[in-house]
Backbone of each chain as nested JSON, in Angstrom:
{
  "chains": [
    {"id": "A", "residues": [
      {"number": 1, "name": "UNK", "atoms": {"N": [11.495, 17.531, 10.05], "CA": [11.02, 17.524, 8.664], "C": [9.541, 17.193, 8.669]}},
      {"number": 2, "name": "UNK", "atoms": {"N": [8.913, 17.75, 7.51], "CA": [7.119, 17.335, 7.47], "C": [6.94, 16.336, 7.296]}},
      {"number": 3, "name": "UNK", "atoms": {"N": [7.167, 15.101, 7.854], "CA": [6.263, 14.304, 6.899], "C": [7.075, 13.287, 6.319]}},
      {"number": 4, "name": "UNK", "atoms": {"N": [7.442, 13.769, 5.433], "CA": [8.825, 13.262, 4.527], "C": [9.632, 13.156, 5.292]}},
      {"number": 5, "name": "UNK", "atoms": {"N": [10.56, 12.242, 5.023], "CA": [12.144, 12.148, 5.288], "C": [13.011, 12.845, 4.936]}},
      {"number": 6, "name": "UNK", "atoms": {"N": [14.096, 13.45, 5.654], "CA": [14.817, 14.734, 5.079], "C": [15.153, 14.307, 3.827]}},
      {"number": 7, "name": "UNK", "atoms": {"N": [15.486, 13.259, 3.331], "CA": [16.077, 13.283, 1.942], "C": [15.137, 12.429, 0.885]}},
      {"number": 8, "name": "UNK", "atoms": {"N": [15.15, 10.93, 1.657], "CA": [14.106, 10.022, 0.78], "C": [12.812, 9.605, 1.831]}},
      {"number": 9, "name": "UNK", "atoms": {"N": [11.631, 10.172, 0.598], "CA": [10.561, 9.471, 1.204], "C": [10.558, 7.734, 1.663]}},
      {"number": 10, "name": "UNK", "atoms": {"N": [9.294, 7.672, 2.271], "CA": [8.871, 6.647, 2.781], "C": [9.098, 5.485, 1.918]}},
      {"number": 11, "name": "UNK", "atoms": {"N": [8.164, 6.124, 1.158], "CA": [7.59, 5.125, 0.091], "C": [8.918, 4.989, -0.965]}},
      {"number": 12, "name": "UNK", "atoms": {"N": [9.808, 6.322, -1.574], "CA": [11.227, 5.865, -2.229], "C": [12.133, 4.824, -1.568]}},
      {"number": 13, "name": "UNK", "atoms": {"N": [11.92, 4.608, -0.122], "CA": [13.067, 4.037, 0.609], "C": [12.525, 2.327, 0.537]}},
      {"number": 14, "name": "UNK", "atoms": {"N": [10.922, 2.394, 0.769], "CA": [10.421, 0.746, 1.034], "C": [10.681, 0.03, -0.368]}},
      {"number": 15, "name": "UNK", "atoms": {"N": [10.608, 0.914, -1.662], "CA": [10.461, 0.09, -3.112], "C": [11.964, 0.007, -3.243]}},
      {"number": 16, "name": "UNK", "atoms": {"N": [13.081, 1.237, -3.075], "CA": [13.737, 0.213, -3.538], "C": [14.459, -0.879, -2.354]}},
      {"number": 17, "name": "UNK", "atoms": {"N": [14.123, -0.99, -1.592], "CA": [14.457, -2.376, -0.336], "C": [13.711, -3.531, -0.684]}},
      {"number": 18, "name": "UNK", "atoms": {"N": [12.942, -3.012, -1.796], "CA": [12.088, -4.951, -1.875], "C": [12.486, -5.187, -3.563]}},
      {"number": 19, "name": "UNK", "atoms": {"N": [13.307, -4.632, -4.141], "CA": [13.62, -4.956, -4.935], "C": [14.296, -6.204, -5.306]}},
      {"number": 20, "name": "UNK", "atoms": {"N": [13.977, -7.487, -5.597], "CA": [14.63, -8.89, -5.861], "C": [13.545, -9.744, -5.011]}},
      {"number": 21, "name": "UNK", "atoms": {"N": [12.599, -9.304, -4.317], "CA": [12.117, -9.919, -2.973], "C": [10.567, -10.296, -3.69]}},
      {"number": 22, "name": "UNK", "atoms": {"N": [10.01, -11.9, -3.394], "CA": [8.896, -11.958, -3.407], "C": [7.918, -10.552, -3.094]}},
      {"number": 23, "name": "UNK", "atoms": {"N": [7.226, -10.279, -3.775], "CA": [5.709, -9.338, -3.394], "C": [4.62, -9.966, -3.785]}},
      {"number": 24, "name": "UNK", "atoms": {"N": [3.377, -9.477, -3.451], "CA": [2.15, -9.227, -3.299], "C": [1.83, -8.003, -4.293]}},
      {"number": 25, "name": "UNK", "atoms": {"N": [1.084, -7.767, -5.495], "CA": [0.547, -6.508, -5.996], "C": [-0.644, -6.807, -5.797]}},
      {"number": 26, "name": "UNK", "atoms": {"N": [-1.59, -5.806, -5.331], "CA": [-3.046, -5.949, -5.749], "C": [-3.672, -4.733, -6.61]}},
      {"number": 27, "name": "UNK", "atoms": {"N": [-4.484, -5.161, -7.611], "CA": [-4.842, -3.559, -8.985], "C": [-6.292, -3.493, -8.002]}},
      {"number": 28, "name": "UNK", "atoms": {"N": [-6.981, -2.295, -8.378], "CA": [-7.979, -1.733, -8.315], "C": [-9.118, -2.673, -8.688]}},
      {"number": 29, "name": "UNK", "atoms": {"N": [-9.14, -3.577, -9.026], "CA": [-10.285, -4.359, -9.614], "C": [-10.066, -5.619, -8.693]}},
      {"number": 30, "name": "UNK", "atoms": {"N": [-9.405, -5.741, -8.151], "CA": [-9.322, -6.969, -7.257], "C": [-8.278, -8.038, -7.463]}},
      {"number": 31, "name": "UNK", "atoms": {"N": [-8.055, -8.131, -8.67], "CA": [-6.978, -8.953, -9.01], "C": [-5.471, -8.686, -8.244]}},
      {"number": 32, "name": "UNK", "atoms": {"N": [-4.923, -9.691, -7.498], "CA": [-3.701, -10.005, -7.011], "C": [-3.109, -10.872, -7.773]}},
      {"number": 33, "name": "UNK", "atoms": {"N": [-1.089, -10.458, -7.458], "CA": [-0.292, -10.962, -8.481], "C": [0.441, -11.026, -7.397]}},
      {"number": 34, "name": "UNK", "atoms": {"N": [1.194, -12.272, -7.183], "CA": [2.157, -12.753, -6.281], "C": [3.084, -13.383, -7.038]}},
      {"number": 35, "name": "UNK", "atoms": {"N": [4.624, -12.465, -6.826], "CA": [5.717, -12.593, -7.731], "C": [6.848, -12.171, -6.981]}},
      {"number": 36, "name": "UNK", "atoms": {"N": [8.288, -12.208, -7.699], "CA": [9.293, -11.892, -7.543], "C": [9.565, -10.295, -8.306]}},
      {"number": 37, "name": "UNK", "atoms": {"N": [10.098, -9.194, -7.073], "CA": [10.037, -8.298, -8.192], "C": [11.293, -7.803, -8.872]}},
      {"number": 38, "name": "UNK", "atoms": {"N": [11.337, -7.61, -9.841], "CA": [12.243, -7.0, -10.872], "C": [12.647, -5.755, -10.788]}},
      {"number": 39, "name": "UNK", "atoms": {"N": [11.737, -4.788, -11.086], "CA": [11.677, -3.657, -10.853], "C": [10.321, -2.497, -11.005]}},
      {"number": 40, "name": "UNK", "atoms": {"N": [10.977, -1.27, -10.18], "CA": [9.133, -0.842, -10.014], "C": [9.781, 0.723, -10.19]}},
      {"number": 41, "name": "UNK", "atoms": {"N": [8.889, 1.593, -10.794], "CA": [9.286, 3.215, -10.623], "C": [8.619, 4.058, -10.205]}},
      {"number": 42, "name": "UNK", "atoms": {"N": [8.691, 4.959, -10.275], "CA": [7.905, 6.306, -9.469], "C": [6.212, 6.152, -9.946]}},
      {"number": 43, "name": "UNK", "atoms": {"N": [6.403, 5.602, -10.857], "CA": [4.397, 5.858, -11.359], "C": [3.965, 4.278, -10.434]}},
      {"number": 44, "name": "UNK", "atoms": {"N": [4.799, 3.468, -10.102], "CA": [4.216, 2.305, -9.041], "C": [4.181, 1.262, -10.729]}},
      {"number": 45, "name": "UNK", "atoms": {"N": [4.284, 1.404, -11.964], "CA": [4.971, 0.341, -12.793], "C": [5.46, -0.43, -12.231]}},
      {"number": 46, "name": "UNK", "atoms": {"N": [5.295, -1.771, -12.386], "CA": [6.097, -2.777, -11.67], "C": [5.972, -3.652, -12.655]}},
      {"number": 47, "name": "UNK", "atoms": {"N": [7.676, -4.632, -12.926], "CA": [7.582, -5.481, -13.49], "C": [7.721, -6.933, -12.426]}},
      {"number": 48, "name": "UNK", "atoms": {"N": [6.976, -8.069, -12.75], "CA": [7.16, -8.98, -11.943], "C": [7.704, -10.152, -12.673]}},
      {"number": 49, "name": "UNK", "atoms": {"N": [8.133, -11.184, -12.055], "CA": [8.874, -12.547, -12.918], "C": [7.937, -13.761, -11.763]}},
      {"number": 50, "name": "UNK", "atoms": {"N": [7.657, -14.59, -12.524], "CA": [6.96, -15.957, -12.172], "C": [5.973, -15.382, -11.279]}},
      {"number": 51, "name": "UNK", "atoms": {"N": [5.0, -14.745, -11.731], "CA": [3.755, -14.24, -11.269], "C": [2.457, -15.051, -11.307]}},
      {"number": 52, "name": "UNK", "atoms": {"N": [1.934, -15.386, -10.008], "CA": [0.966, -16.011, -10.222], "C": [-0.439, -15.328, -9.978]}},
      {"number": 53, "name": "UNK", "atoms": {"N": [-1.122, -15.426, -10.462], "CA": [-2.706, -14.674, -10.276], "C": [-4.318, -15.089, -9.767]}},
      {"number": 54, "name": "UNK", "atoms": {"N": [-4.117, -14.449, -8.666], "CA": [-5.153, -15.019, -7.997], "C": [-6.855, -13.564, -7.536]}},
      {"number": 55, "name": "UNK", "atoms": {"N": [-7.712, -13.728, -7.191], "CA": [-8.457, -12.847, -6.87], "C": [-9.13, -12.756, -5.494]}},
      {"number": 56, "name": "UNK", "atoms": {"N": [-8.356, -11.212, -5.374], "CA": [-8.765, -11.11, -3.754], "C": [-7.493, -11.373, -2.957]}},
      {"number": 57, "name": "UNK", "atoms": {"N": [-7.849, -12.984, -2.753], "CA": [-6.474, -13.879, -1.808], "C": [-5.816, -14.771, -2.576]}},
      {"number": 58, "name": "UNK", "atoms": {"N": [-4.865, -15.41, -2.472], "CA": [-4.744, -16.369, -2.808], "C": [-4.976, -17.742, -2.216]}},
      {"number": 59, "name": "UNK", "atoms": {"N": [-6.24, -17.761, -0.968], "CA": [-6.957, -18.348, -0.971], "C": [-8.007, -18.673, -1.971]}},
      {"number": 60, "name": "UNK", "atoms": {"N": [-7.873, -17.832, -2.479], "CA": [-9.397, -18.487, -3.38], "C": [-9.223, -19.088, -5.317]}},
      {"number": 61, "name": "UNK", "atoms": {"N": [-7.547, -19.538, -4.891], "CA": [-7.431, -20.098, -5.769], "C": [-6.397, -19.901, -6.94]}},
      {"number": 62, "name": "UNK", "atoms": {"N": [-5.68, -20.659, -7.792], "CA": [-4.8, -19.591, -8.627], "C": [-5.428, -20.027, -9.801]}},
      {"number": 63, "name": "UNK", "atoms": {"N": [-5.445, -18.32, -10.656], "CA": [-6.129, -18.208, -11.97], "C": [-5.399, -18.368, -12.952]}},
      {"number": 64, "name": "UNK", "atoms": {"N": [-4.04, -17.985, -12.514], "CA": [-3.244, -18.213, -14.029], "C": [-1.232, -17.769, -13.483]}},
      {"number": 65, "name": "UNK", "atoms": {"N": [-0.8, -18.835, -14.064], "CA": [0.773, -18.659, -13.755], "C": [1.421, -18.37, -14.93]}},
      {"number": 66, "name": "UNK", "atoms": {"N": [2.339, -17.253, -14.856], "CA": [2.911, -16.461, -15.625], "C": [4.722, -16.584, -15.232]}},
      {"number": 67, "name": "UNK", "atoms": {"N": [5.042, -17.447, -16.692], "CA": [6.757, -17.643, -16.247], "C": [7.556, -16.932, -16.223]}},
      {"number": 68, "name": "UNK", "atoms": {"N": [7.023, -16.062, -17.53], "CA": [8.646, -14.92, -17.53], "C": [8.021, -13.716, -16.79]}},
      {"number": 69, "name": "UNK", "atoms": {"N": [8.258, -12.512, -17.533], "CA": [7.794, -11.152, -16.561], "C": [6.204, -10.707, -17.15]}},
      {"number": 70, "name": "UNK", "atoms": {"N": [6.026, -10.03, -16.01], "CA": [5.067, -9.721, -16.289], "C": [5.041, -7.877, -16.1]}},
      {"number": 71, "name": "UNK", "atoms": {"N": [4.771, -6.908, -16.683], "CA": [4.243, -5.629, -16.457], "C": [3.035, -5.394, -16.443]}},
      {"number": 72, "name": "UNK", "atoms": {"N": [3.064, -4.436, -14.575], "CA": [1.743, -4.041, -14.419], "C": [1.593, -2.634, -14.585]}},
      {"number": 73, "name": "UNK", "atoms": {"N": [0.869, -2.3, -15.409], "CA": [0.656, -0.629, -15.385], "C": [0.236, -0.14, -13.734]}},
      {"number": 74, "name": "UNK", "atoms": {"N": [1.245, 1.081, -13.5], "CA": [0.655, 1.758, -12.633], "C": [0.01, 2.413, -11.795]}},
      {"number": 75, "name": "UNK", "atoms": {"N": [-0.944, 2.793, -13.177], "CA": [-1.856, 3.175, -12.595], "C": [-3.203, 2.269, -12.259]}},
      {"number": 76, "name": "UNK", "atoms": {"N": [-3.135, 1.051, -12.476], "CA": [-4.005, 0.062, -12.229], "C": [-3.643, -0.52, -10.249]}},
      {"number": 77, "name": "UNK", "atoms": {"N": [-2.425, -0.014, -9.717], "CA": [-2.327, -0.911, -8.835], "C": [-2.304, -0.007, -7.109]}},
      {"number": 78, "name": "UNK", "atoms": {"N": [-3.178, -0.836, -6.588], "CA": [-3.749, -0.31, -5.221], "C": [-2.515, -0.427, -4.131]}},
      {"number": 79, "name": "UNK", "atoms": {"N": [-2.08, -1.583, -4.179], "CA": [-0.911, -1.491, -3.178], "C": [0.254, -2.924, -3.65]}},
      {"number": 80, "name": "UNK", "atoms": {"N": [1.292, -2.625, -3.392], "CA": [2.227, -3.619, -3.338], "C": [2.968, -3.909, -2.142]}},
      {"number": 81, "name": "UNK", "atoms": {"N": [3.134, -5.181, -1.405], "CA": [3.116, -5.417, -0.468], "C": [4.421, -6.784, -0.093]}},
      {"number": 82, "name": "UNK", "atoms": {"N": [5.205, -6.185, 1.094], "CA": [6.036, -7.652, 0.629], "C": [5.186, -9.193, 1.171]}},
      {"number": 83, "name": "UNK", "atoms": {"N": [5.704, -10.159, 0.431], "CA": [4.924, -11.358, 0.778], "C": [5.117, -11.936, 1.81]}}
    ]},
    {"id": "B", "residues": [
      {"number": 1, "name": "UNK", "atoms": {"N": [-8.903, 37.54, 11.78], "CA": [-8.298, 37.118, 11.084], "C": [-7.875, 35.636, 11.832]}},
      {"number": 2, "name": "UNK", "atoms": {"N": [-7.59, 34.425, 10.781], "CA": [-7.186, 33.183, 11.367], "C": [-6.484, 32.192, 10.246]}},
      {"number": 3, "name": "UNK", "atoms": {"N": [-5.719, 31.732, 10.931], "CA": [-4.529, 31.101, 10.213], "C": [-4.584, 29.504, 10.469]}},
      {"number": 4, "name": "UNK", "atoms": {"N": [-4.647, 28.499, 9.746], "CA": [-5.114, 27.652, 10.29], "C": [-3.76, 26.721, 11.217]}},
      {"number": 5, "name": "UNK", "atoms": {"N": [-4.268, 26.264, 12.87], "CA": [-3.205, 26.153, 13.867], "C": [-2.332, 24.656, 13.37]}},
      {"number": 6, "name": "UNK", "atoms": {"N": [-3.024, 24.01, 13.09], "CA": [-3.016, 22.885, 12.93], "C": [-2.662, 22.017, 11.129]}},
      {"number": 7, "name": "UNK", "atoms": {"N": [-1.881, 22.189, 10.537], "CA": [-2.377, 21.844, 9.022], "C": [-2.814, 20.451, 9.089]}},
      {"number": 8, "name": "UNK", "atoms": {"N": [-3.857, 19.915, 7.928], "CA": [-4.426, 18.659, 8.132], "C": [-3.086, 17.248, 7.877]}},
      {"number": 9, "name": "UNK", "atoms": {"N": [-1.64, 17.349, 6.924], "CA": [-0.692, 16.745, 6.983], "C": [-0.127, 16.953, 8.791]}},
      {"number": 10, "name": "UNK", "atoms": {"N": [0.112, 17.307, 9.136], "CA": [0.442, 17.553, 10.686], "C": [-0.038, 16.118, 11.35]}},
      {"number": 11, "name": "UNK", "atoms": {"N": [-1.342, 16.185, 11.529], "CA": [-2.4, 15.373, 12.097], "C": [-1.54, 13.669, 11.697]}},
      {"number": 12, "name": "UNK", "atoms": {"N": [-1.106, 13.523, 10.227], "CA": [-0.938, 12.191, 9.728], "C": [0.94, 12.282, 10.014]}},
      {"number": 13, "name": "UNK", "atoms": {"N": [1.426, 13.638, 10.211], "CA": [2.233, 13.171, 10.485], "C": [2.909, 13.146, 11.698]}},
      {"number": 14, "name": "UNK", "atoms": {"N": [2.485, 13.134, 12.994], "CA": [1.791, 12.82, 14.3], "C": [2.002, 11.72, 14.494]}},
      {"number": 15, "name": "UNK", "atoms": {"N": [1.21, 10.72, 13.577], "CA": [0.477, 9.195, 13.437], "C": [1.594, 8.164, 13.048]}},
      {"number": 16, "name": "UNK", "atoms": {"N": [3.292, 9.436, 12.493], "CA": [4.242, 7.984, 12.037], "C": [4.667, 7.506, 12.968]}},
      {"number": 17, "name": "UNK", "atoms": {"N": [4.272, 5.961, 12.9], "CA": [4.783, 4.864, 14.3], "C": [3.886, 4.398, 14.691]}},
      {"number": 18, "name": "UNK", "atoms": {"N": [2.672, 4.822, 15.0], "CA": [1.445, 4.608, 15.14], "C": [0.372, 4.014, 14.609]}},
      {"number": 19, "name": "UNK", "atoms": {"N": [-0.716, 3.29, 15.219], "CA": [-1.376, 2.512, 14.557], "C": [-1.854, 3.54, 13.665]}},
      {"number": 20, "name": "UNK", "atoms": {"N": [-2.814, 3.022, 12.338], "CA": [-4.008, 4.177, 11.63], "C": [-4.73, 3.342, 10.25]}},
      {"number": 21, "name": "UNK", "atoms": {"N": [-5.796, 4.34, 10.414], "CA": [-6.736, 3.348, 9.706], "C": [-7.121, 4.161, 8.311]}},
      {"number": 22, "name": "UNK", "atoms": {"N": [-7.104, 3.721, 7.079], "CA": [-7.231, 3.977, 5.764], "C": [-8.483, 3.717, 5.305]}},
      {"number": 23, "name": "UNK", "atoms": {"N": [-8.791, 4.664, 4.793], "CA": [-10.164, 4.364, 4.107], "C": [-10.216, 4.819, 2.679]}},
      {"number": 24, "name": "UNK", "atoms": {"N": [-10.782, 4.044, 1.821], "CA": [-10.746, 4.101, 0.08], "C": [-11.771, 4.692, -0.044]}},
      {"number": 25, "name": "UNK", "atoms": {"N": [-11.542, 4.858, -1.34], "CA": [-13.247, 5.704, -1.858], "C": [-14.14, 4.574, -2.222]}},
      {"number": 26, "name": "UNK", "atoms": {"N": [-13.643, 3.393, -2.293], "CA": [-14.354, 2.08, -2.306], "C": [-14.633, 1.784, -0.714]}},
      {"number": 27, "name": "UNK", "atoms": {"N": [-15.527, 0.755, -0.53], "CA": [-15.184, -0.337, 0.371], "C": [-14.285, -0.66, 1.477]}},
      {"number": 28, "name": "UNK", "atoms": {"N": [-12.905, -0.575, 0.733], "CA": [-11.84, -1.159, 1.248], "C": [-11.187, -0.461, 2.387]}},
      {"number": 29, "name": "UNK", "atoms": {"N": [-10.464, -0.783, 3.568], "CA": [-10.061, -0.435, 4.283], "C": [-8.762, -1.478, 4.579]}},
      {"number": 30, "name": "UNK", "atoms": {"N": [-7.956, -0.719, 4.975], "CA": [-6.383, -0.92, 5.905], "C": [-6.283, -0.368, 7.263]}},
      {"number": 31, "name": "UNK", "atoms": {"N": [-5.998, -1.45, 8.061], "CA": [-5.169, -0.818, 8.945], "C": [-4.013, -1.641, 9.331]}},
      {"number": 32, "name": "UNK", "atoms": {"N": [-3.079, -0.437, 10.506], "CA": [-1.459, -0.966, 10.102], "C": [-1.077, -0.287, 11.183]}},
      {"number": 33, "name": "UNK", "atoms": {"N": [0.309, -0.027, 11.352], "CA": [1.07, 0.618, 11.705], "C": [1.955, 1.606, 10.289]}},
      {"number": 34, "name": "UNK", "atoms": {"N": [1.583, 3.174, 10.878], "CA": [2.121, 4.195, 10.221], "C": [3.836, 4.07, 9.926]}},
      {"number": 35, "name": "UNK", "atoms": {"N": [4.326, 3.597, 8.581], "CA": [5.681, 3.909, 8.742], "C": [6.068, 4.998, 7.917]}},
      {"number": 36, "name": "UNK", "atoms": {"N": [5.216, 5.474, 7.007], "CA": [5.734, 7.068, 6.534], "C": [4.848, 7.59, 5.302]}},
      {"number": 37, "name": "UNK", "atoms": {"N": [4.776, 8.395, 4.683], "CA": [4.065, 9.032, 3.692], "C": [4.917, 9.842, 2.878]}},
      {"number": 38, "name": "UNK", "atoms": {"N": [4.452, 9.763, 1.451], "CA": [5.108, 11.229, 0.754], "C": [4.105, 12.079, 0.283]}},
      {"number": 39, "name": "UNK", "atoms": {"N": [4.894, 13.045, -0.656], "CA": [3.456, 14.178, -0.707], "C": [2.292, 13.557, -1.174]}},
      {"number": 40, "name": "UNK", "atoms": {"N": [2.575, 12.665, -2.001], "CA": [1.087, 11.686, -2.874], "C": [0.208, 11.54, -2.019]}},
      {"number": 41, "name": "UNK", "atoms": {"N": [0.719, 11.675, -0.593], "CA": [-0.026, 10.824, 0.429], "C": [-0.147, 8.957, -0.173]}},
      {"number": 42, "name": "UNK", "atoms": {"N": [0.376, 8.682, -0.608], "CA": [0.848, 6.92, -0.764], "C": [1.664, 6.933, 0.963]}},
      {"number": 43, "name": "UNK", "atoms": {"N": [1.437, 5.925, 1.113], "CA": [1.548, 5.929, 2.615], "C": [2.147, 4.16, 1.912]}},
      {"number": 44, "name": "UNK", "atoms": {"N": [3.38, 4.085, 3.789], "CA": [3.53, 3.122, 3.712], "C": [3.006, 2.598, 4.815]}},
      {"number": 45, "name": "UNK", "atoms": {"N": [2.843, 1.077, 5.104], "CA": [1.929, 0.555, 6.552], "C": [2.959, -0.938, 6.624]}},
      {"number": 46, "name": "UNK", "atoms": {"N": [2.938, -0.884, 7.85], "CA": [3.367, -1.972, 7.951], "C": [2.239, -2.906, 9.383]}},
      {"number": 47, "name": "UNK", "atoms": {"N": [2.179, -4.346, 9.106], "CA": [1.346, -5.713, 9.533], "C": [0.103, -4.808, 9.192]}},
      {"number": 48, "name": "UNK", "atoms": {"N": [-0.343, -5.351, 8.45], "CA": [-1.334, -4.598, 7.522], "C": [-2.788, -5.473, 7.845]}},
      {"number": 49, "name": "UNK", "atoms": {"N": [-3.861, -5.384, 8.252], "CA": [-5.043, -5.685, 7.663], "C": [-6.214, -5.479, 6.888]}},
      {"number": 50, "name": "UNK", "atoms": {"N": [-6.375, -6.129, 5.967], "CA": [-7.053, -5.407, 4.488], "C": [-8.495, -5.913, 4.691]}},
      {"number": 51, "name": "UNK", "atoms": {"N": [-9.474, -5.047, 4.884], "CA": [-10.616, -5.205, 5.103], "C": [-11.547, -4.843, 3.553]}},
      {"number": 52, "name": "UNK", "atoms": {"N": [-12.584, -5.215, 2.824], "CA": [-13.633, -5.193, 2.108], "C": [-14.986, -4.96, 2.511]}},
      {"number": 53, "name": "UNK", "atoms": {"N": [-15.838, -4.1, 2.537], "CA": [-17.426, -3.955, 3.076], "C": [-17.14, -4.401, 4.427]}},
      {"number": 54, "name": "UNK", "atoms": {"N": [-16.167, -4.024, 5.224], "CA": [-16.05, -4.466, 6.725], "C": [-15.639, -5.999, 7.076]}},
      {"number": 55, "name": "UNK", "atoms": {"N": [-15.192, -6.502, 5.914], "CA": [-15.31, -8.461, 6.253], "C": [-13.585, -8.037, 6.016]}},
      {"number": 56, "name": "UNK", "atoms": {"N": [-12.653, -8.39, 6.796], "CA": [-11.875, -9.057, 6.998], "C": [-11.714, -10.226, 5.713]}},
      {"number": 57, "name": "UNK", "atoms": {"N": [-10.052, -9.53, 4.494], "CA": [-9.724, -10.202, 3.654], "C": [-8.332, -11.099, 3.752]}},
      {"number": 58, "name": "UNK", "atoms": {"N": [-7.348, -9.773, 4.152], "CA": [-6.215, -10.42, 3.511], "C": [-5.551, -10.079, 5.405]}},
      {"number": 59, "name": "UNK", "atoms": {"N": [-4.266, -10.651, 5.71], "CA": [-3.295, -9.834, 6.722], "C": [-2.092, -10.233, 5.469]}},
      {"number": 60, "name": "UNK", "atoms": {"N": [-1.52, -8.897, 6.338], "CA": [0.1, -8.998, 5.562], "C": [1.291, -8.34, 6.685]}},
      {"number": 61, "name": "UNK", "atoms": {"N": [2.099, -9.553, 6.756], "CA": [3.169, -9.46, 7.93], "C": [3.891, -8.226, 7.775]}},
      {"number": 62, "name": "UNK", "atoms": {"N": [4.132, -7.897, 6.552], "CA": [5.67, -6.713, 6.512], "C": [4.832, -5.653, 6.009]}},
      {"number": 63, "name": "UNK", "atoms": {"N": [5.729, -5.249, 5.103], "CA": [5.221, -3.284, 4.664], "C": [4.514, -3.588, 3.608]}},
      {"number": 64, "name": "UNK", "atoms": {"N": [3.974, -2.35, 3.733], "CA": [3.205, -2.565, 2.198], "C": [3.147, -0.685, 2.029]}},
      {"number": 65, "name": "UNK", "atoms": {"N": [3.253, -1.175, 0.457], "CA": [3.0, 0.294, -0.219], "C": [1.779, 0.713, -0.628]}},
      {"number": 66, "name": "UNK", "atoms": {"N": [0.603, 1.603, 0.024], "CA": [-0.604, 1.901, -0.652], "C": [-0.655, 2.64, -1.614]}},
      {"number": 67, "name": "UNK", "atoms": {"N": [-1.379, 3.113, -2.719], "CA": [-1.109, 4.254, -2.991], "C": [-2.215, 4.776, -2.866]}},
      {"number": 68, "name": "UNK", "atoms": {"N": [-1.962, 6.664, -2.904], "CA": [-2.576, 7.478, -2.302], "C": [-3.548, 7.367, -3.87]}},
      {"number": 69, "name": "UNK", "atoms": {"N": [-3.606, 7.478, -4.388], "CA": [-4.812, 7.685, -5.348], "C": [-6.123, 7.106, -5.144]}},
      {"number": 70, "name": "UNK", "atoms": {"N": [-6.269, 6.47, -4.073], "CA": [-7.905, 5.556, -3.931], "C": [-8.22, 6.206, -2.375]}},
      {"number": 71, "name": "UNK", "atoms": {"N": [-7.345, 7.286, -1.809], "CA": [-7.343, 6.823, -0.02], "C": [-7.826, 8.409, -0.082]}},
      {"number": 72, "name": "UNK", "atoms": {"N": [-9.591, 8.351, 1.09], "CA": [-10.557, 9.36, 1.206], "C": [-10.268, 9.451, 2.584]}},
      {"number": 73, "name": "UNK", "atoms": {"N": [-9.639, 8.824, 3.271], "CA": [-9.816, 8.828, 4.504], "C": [-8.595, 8.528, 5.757]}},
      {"number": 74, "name": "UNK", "atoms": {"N": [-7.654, 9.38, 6.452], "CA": [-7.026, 8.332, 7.239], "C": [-7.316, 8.935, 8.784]}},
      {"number": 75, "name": "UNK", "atoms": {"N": [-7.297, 7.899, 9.502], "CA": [-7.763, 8.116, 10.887], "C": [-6.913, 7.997, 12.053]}},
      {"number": 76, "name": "UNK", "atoms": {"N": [-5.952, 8.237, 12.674], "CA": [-4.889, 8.089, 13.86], "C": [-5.821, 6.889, 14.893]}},
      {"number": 77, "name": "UNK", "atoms": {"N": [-4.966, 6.202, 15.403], "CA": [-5.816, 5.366, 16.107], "C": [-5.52, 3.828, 15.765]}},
      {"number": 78, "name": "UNK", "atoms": {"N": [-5.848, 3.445, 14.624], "CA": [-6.752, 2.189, 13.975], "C": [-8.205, 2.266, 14.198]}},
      {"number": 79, "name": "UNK", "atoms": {"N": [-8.037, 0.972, 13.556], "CA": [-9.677, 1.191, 13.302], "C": [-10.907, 0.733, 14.904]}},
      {"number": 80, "name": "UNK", "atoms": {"N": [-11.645, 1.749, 14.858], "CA": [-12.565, 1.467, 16.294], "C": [-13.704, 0.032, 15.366]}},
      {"number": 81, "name": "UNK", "atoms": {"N": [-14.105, -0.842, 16.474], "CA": [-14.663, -1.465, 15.755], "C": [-15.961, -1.333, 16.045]}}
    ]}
  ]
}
């Protein structure tokens, strides 16, 4: 097969395996969100629960903690990553 | 007449298993180990290192999902330093 997996891509197979699992999102602007995820869909939408927000790393500090969920638009986000 | 031998997906998909190095239309760079791609070219990587203007930012132990919408560049290999 090209590339792809005969049936499910790469990327269909890794999102839904981290589904319930701490992640890492980082958006295009730099901002990182380190959370539990909920759920995420084909546009890379992701909702997160007890998200905390930091920039860059979370070395450099946390900017703001978020209890219930949080939604990140899709098209804002560079990569999601497990933690 | 010429047909091209090689298509440029070929090349990346060669590279699954393999180290390889990502390049953004920003700054930013990844490298990883290749664990697969779809047509988006969103690539997945796994033990990831996330580089900025060449400085060394983030590592990340497991997979990570890039997506292909920022990525100008991928290179078989990793990154030469």
């Amino acid at each position: 097969m090209s590339g792809v997996e005969s049936k499910t891509t790469a990327s269909a197979q890794f999102l839904s395996n981290i589904i319930g699992q701490a992640v890492v999102v980082k958006l295009h602007n730099g901002m990182l969100y380190q959370g539990v995820l909920e759920s995420i869909d084909g546009f890379m939408n992701i909702a997160l629960n007890q998200a905390t927000e930091h920039y860059e790393t979370d070395e450099n500090g946390l900017l703001h903690r978020y209890d219930g969920d949080v939604f990140v638009r899709g098209t804002q986000v560079l990569y999601i990553s497990e933690a | 007449m010429s047909i091209a031998e090689i298509l440029p997906l070929e090349i990346i998909d060669k590279t699954v298993g393999q180290p390889i190095w990502v390049m953004l239309t920003s700054h930013r760079e990844f490298t990883g180990l290749l664990v697969g791609y779809d047509d988006f070219v969103n690539v997945v990587l796994e033990d990831v290192v996330e580089y900025d203007a060449n400085q060394e930012i983030k590592r990340h132990a497991g997979k990570m999902l890039l997506s292909g919408n920022n990525i100008a560049m991928l290179v078989p290999g990793g990154k030469r330093i």
